[in-house]
N, C-alpha and C positions, 0 to 999 in steps of 0.2 A: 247620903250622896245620891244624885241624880244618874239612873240610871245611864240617860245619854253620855256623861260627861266621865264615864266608867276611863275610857281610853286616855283622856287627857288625864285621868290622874294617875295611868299608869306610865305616860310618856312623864309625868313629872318625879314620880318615883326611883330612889336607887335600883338600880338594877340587881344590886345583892341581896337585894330586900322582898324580891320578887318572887314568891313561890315556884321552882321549879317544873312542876307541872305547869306552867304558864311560860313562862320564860325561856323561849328558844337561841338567845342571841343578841346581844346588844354590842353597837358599836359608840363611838364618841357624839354621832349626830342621830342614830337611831337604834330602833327596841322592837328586836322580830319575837310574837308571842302568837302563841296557839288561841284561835277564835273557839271561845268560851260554848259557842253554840253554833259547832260548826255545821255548816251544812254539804258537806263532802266527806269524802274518809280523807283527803290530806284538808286541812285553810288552817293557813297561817296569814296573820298579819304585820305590817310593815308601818311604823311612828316615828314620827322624827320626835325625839326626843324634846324636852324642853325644860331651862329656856333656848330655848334653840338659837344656834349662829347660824343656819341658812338662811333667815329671812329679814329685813331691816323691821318690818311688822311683825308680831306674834300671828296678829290676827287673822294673814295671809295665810297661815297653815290650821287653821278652824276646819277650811273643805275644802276642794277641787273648785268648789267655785270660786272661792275667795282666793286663792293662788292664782286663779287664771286673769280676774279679774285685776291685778297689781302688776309688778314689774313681771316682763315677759320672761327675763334674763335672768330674776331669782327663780320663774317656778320653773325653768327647764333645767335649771341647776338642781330645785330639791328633787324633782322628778327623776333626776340621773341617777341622785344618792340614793334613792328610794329604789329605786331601780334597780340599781347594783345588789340592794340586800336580797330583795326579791328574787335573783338569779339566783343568789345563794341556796334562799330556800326552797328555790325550785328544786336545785341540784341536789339534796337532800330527799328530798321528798321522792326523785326519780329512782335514787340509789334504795330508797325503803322499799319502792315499789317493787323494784325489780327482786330485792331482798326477798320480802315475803308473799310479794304474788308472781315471782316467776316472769314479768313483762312490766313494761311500761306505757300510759298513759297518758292524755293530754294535759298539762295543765295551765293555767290561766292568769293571768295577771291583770286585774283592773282594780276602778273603781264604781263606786253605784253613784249614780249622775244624783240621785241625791240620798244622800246617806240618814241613816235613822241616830247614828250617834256623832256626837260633836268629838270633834278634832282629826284631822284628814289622816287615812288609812288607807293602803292598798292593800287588796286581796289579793293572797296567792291562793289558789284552792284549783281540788283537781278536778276534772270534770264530769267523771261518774256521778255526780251532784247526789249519791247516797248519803243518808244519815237523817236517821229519825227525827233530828233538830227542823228536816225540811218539813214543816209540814203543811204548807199552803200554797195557792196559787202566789200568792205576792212571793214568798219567800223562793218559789221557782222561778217565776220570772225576773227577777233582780239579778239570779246569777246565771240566766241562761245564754251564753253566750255568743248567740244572733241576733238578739232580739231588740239589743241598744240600750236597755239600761244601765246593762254591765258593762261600761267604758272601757276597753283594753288600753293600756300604759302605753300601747306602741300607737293606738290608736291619735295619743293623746300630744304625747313627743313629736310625731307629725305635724299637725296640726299648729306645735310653736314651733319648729323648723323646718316649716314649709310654708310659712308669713300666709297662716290661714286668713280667715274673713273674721271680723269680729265675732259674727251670727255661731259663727260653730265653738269658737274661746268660750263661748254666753250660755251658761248651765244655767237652762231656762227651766224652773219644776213642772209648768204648766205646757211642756214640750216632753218631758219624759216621765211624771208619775202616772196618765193614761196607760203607760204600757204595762205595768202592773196591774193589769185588769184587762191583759190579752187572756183571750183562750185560752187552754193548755194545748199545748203540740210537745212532740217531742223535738229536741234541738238537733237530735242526730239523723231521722227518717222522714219529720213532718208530720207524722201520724197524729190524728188529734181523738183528745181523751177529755171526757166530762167532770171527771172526780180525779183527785190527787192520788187516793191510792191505787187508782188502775194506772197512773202517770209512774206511781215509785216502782209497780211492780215491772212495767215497761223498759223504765231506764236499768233494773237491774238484771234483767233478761239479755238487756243489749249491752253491758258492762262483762256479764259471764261471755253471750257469743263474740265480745271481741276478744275475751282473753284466751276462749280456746283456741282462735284465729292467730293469735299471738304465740302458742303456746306450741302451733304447731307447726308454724314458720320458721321458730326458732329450731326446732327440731331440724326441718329440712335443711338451715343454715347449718347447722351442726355437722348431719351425715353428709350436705356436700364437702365442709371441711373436711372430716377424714375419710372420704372416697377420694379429693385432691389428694391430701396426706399420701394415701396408700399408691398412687397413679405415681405420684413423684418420687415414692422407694423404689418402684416397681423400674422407672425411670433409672433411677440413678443404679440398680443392679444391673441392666442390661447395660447401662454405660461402662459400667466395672467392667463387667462379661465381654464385651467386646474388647476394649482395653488389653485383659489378660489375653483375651486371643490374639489380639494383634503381637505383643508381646514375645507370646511364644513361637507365632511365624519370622518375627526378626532374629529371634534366637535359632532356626531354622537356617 
């Protein structure tokens, strides 16, 4: 089997047949599975299944460019459904976050304007962009999510309903594989770095100081709740208190 064509033979696959450690979710048109090499601590991905009923062509679901390139009205329909599951495992992946690291962080939904494997895939991935799978300048910049290779979904649903221009529907390679051979910056400061792993150690410096920024905002959200809390008993005894006093003057 062809490595590129790995995805298409998992959309063509039973779902029950699907090894578990891969297999996050399948619905009647799509198959949300954990990216085998991921490059974040969450990516999941999103297939429309097949043979697929979203598209009168198979063909039209190969890539983002081939769906953009056909009816306008099928790819904003698979883009929704695709779309929807994504949310899903957005929401999933926010609930893990906050589970085991105490906060949440940003995550992302696109696709790469050109993809290295056949049959069209959106990314959900978070964007700490951690994990040893990264481990090059191409592999950063594809998911860095400024920089335009990394298409966001919302970017893209725009674009069909908002009766873009051709020129921008038009996943031109020779318009976005140059950027895959940008500098290294980081995507959260700008700061720019010669070697990847001064780049990994970077992002995961900036990944701990947001959490402890998180960690202790959440805290202050916390104590101002129970300083309210305690203001509003304090409140509602003095309201007693006066109460009984009035009380006892009427019985006076």
């Amino acid at each position: 089997m062809s490595w590129a064509k790995a995805l298409e033979i998992y959309a063509r696959t039973a779902p029950d047949t699907i090894s578990k450690d891969v297999l996050l979710r399948f619905m009647d048109d799509t198959i949300t599975i954990r990216d085998a090499y991921r490059k974040a601590m969450y990516h999941y991905l999103i297939l429309p299944r097949l043979p697929s009923s979203l598209v009168s062509n198979p063909s039209q679901i190969s890539s983002l460019k081939c769906l953009l390139s056909g009816d306008k009205e099928e790819a904003l329909h698979v883009l929704q459904v695709l779309g929807k599951e994504a949310e899903v495992a957005k929401t999933d992946i926010l609930e893990d976050m906050q589970k085991k690291h105490g906060f949440q962080w940003t995550v992302n939904i696109g696709f790469h304007a050109v993809p290295s494997m056949e049959h069209i895939h959106l990314h959900v991935v978070s964007s700490d962009l951690l994990s040893s799978a990264l481990k090059n300048k191409k592999h950063y910049n594809s998911f860095s999510p400024k920089l335009g290779f990394f298409i966001h979904l919302s970017d893209v649903l725009s674009w069909l309903t908002e009766g873009a221009s051709d020129s921008r529907l038009n996943i031109n390679s020779a318009k976005y594989e140059p950027l895959l051979k940008t500098d290294l910056s980081c995507f959260k400061c700008d700061e720019s770095f010669k070697r990847m792993p001064r780049l990994k150690e970077h992002l995961e410096d900036e990944w701990k100081k947001e959490k402890r920024h998180a960690v202790k905002e959440n805290a202050r959200k916390r104590q101002r709740g129970a300083d309210g809390g305690e203001d509003m008993e304090r409140a509602a005894k003095k309201h007693i208190g006066e109460k009984e006093v009035a009380s006892l003057a009427d019985g006076q």
